[in-house]
C-alpha positions as CSV (number, residue, x, y, z in Angstrom):
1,X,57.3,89.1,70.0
2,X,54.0,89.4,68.0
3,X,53.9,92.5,65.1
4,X,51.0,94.2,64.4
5,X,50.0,95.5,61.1
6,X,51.7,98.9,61.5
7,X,55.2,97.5,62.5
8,X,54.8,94.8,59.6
9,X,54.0,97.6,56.9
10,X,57.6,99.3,58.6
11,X,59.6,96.2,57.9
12,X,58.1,95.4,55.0
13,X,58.9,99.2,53.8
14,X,62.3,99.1,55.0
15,X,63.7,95.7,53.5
16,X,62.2,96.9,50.3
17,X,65.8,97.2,48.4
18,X,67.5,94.5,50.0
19,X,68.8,91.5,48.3
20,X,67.9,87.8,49.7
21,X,70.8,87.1,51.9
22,X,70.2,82.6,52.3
23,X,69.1,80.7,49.3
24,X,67.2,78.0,50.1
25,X,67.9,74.8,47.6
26,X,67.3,71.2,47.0
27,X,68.5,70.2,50.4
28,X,65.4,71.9,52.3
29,X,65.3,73.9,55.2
30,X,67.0,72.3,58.1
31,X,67.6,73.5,62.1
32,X,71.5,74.2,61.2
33,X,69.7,76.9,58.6
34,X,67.5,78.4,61.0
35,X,70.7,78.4,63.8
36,X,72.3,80.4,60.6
37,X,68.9,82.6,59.8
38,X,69.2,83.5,64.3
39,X,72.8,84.4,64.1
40,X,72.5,86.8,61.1
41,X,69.3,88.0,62.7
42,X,71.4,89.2,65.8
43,X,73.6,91.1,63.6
44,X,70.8,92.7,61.1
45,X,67.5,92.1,62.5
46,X,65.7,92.1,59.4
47,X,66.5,90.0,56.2
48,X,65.3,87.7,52.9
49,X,65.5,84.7,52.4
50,X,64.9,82.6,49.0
51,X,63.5,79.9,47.9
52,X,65.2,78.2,44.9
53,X,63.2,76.4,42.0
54,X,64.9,73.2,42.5
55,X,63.9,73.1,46.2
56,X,61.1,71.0,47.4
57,X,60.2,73.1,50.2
58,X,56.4,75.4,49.5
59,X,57.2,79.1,51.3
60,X,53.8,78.4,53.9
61,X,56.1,74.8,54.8
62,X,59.4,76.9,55.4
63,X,57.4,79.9,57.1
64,X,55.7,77.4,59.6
65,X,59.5,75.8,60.3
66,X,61.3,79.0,61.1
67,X,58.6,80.5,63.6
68,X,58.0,76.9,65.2
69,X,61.7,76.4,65.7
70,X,63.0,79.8,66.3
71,X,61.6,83.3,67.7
72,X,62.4,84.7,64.5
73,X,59.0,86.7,62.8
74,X,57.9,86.0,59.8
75,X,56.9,89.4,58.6
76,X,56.3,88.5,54.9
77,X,56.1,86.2,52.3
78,X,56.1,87.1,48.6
79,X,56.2,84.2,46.0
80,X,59.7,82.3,46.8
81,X,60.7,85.0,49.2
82,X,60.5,85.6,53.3
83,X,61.1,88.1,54.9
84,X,62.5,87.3,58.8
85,X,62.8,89.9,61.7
86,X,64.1,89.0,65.0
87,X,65.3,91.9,67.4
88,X,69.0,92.2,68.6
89,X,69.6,91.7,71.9
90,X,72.7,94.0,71.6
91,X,72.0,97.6,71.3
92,X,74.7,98.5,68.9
93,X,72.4,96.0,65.9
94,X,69.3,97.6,66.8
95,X,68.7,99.4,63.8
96,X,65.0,98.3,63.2
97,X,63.4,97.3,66.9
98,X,64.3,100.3,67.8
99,X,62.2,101.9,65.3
100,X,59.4,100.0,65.0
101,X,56.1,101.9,65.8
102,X,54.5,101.4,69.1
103,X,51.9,98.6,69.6
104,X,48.8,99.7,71.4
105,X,49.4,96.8,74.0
């Protein structure tokens, strides 16, 4: 699913007060981390993750690993932090698709 700029400016407004929920550390970013990053998506569909000091990984690296291994969106990256969205496929976690402003398409 590709956002446009309105639904990004949503997200972006609703995970606002939310606290990083993965760190990201000197082990780097690995597939079991994005299998973890899918199945909290499913649950929450909208979420940070950090990057740690001591980690090796640049935020542009780790952004370009998450959306080439996963359907997760990147909707945002500020300094050491993403922010990932990926839809629920169960209605009863659809707290932000279901909101998301229409795309013209």
């Amino acid at each position: 699913m590709q956002l446009t700029g309105k639904q990004k400016r949503y997200l972006r407004a609703q995970v606002n007060d939310m606290s990083p929920l993965f760190q990201i550390g000197k082990n780097g970013l690995t597939s079991e981390m994005v299998m973890e990053f899918e199945e909290a998506l499913e649950k929450r569909e909208l979420m940070k993750v950090q990057l740690l000091q001591n980690t090796d990984v640049k935020p542009e690296d780790a952004k370009k690993i998450i959306e080439d291994n996963s359907d997760i969106n990147v909707v945002q990256t500020i300094g050491k932090v993403i922010v990932l969205f990926k839809p629920s496929t169960k209605e009863k976690y659809q707290l932000y698709s279901t909101k998301l402003p229409r795309s013209n398409n």
